[in-house]
FIMITOR-761256 format. One record per residue: y, x, z of N, C-alpha, C in turn; residue in three letters. Coordinates in steps of 0.001 Angstrom, whole numbers, plus 500000, padded with zeros to 6 digits. Each point is the difference from the previous one (the first is absolute). Layout:
<rs>
YXZYXZYXZAla
...
</rs>
This chain:
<rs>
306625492647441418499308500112498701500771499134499003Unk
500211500391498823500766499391499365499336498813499209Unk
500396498968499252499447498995499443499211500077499227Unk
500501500868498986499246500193498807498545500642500336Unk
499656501055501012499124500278500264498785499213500705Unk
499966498899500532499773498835500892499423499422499144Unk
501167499319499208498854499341498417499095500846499530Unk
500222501273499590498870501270499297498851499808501178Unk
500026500017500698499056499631501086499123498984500079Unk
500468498783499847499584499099500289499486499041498683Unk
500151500837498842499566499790498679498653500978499738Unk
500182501215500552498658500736500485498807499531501010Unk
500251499147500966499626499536500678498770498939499502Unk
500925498979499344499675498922498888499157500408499680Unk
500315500847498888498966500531498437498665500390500526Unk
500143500895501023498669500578501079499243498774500065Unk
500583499409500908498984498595500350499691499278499073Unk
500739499616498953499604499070498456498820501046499210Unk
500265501520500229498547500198499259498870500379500940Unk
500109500129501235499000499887500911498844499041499555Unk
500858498280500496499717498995499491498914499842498693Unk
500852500559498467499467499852499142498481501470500241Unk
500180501009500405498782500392499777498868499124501127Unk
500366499614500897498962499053500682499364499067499027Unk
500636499040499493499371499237498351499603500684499365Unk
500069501062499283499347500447499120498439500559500624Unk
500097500790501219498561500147500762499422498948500256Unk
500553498793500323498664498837500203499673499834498778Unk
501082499797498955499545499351499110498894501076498852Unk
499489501090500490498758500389499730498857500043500597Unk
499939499052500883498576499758500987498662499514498835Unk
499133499770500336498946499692498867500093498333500423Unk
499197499743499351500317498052500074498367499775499721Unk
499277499652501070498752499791499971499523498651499508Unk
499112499668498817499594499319499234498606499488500421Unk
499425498758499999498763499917499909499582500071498497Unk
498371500401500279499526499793498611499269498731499805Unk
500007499949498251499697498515499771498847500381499458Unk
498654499493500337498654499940499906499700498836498702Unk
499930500081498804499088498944499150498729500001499715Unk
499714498792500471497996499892499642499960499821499058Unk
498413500574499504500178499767498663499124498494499934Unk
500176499382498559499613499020500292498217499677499502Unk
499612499364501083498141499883499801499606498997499044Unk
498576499705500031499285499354499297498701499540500855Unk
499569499271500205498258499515500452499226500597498940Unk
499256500703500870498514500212499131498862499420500574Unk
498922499896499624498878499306500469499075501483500397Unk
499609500336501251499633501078500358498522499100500990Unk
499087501485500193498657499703500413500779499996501592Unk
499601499345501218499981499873501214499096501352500697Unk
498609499821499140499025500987500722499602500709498943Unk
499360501014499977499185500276499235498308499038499005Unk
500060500451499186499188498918498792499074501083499386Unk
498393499752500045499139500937499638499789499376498686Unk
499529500259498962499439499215498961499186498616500323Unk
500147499132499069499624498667500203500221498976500943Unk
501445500473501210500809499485500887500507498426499196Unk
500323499317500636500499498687499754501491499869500631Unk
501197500208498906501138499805500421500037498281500811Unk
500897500275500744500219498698501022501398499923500790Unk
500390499185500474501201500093500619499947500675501353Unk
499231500496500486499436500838501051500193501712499510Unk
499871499848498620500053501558500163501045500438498676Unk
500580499186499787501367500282498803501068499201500576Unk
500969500778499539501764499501500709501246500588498916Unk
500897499244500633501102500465498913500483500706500818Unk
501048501595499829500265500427500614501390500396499222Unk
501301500797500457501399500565499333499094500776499359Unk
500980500208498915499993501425499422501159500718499254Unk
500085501146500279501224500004498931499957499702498786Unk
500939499194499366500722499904498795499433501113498852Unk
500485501084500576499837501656499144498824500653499694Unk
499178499335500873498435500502499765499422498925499649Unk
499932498636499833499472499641499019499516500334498677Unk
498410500080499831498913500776498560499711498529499901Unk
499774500003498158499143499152499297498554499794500759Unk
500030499265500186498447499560500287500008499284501644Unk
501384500024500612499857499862501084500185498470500359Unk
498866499096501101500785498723499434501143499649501281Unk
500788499262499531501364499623500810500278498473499887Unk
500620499506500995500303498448500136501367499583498887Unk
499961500870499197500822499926498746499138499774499114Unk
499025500574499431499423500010498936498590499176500317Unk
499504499906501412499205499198500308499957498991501058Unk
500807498938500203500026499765501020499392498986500750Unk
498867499727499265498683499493500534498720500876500612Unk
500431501188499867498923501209499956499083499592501518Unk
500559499351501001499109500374500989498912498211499878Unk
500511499421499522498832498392499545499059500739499032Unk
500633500510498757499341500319498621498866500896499896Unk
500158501440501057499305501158500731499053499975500738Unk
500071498233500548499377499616501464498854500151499666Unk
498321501068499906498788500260499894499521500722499056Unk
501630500198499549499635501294498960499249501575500354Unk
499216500340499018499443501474500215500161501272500230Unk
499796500884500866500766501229499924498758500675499208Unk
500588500332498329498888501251499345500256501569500551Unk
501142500347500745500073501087500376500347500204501357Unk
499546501179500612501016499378501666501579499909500068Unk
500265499193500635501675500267500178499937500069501672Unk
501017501122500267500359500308501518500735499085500589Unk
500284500069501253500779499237500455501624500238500260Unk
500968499158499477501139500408499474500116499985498567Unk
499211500223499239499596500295498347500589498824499446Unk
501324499960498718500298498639499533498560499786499142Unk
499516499047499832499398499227499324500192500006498544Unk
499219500858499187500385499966498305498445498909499535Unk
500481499620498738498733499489499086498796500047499938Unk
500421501035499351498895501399499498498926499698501276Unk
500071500274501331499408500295500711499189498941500661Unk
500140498609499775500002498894500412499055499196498799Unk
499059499433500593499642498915498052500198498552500985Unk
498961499254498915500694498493500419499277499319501186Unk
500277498578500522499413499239501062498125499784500036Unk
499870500193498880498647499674499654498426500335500564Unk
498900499193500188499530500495501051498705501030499142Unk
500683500639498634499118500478500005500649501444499910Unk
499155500558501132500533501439500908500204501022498901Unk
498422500177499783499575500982499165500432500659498982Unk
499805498694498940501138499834498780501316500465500246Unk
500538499646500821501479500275499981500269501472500333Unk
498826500696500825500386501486500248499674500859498654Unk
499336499369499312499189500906498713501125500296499039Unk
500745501131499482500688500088499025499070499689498705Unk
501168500143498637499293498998498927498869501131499234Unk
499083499657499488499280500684499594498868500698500975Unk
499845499624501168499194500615500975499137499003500742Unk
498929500575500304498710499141500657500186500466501136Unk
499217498574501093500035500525501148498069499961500761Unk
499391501344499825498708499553500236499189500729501185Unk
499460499266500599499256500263501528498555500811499786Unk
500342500796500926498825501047500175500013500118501900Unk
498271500042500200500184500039501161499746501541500728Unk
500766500028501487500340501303500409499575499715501144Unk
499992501264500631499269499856501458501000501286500913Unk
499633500183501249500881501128500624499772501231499481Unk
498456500055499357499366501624499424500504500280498855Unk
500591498956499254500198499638498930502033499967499597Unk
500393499260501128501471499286499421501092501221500904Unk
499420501310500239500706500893500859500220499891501163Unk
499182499297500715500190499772501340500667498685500406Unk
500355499332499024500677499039500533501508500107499771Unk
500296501011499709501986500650500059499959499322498120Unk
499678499510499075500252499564498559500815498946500948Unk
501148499772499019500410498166500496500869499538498761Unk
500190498769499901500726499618498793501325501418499253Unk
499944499755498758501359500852499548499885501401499790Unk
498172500393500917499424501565499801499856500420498507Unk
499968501108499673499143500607498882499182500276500342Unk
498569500041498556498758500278501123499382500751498839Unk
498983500941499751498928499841498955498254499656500131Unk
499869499690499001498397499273500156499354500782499572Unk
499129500645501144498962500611499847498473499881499843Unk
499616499812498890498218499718500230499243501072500399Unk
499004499353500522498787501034500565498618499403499419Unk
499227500818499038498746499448499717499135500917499637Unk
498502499828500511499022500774499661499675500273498495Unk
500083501328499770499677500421498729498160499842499942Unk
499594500135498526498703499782500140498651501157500691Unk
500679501051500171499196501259500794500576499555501494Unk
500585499145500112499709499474501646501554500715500935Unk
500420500273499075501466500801500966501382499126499712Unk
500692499602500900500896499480499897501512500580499364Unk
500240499046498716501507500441499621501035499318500267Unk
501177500671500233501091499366500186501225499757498887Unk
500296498591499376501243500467499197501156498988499913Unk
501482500715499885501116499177499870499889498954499052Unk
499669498941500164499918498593499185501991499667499641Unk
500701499605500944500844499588500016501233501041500600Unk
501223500043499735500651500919500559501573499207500261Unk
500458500449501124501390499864500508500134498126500216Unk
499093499082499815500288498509500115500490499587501435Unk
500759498798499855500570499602501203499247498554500230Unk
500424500086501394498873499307501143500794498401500053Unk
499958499310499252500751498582500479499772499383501173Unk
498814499916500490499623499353501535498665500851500596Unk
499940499927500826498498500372500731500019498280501439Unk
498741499915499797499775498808500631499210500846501639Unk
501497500099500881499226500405501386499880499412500804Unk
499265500366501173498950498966500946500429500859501259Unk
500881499688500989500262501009501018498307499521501172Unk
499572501742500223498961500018500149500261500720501604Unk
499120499809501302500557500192501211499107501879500181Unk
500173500578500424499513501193500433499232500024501109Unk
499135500949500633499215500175501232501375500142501396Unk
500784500526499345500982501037500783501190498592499981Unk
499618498132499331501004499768500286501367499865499011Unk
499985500920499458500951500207498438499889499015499212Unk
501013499972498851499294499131499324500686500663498226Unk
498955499743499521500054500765498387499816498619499107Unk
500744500489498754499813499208499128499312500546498438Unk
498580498717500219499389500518499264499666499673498307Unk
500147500022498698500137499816499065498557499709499420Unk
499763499056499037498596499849499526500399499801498558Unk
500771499380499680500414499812498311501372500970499926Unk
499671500987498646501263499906499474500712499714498925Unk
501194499806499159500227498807498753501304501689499763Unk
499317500015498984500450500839499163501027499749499077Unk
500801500579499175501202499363499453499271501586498560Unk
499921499325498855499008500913498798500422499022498758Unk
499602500602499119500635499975498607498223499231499382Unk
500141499294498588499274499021499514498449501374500179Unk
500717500920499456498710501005499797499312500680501238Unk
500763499667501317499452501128501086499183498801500610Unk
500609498556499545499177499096500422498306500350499895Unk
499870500001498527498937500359499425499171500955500772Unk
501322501236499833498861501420501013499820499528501217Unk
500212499181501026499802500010501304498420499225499848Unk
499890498986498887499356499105499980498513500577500008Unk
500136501110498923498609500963499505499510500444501378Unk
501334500849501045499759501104500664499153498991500887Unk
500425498558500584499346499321501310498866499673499243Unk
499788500219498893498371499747499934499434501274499942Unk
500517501175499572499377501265500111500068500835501161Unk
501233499674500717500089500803501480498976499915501111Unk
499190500714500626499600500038501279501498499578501175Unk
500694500739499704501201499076500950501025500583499013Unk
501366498706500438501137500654499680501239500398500247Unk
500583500957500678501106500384500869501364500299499324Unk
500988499465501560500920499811499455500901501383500765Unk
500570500963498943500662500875500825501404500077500098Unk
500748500074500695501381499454500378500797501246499315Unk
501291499508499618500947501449499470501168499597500490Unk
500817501174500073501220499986500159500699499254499606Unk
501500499610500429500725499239499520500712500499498834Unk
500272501093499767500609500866499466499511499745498358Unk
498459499562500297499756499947498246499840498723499594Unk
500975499632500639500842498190499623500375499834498423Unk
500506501290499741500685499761498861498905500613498918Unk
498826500688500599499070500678498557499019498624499314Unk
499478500199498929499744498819498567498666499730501597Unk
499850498921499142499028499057501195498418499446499546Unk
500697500787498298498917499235498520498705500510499973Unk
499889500939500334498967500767500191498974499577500151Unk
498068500500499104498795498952500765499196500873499368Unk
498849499980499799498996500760499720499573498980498441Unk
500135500263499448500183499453498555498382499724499317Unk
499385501259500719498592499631498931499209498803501286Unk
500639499468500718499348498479500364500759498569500052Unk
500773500614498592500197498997499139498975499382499622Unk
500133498496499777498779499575498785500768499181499075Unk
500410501256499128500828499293498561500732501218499511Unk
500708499721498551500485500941499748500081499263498123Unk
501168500224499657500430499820498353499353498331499440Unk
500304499454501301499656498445499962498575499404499575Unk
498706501427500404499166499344499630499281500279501623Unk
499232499239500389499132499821501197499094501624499896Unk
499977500287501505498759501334499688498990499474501516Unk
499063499858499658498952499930501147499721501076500866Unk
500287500145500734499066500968501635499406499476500542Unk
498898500560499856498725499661501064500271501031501146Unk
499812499909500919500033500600501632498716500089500272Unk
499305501424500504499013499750500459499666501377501110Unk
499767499640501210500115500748500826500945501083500149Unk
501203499171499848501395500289500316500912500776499263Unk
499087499914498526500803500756498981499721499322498568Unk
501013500301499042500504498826498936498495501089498703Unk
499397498999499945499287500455499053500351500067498897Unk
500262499172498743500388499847498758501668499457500020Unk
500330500481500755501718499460499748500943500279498697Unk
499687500536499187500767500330498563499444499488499109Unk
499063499111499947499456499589499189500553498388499657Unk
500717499533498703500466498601500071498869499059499832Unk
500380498837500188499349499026499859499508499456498660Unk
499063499267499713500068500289498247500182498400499720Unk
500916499648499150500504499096499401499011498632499847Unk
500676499211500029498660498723499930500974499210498917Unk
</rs>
């Protein structure tokens, strides 16, 4: 074989294997290249949240409020936090629940009044009376009324031909407390039973309840839906008013009906 051909050979030889070589690099060097991912928290906040659940007139305590994370991002106005309060669990310590809060529930204002031991007051929004009428099981729906209910007040009183009428005195009012007495059963059970209830009524329904417990043979309380939470609450039977255009009007009551009620009082 002659020379020249030997080199042609062996320069073929070469080149083969030098790009063998290079396509081997180029195939690894498209493998995928596995990455972890990078996880960021977002960053929290303490809120002051209920432990348990809180019925109306509950007493915050360090037993049943805690600070807990929260996100950053969901933080709402009203919520309190060891930023903006960070005395909240000394300052809170016997404060009121006016509304229920669940358990888990952050803790707003609004819902809460102050340390003070007077209960009552503090559940009453402004402009509203809180006044007791008494109820019985025949009377308070069985017993199922309980704080936070809507209810309406129904009178029952003998007309003067001897037949009993019935009429809506009060409509849609809410129940601030009922004072119950857990009472034991034959069977063992045990029920809870209601004798007062404290009404939550406006300066004027004050008035009407006042007429009806002196005119009622009894007076019942009938329970409503939750649903008509949001309907007017103002509502009362108006002609047992006693007043009207700031001058006094006298009713006499007499066997269970308003004798001269439109008639004013005459000036002295």
């Amino acid at each position: 074989m002659r020379p020249a051909r030997i080199i042609i050979l062996a320069v073929a030889v070469v080149s083969a294997g030098v790009a063998g070589l290079l396509a081997l690099r180029v195939a690894g060097g498209g493998a995928p290249v596995q990455t972890e991912a990078v996880v960021e928290r977002e960053a929290t906040v303490n809120v002051l949240v209920a432990k348990e659940s809180l019925p109306v007139g509950a007493r915050l305590n360090p037993e049943t409020i805690a600070w807990t994370a929260w996100p950053e991002g969901s933080i709402v106005e009203g919520f309190i936090t060891d930023k903006n309060r960070p005395d909240a669990m000394e300052s809170l310590n016997g404060a009121i629940a006016r509304m229920p809060i669940f358990n888990g529930e952050p803790i707003r204002q609004e819902k809460i009044a102050d340390s003070s031991n007077r209960i009552m007051s503090s559940l009453l929004p402004s402009g509203k009376r809180a006044v007791a009428t008494e109820i019985s099981v025949a009377t308070g729906a069985g017993g199922f009324i309980l704080p936070n209910d809507r209810v309406d007040v129904i009178m029952v009183r003998k007309s003067p031909e001897g037949s009993y009428i019935t009429e809506t005195v009060l409509s849609n009012v809410r129940v601030l407390a009922i004072d119950q007495q857990i009472q034991e059963n034959e069977d063992g059970s045990k029920s809870a039973i209601g004798t007062t209830a404290t009404l939550e009524l406006t300066p004027d329904q004050t008035k009407v309840i006042a007429v009806a417990q002196q005119m009622a043979e009894r007076l019942s309380l009938a329970l409503r839906s939750i649903a008509d939470a949001q309907e007017a609450d103002t509502g009362a039977a108006d002609y047992l008013l006693s007043g009207g255009d700031g001058m006094p009007i006298i009713q006499v009551i007499k066997t269970g009906e308003i004798v001269n009620g439109g008639e004013p009082a005459a000036q002295k």
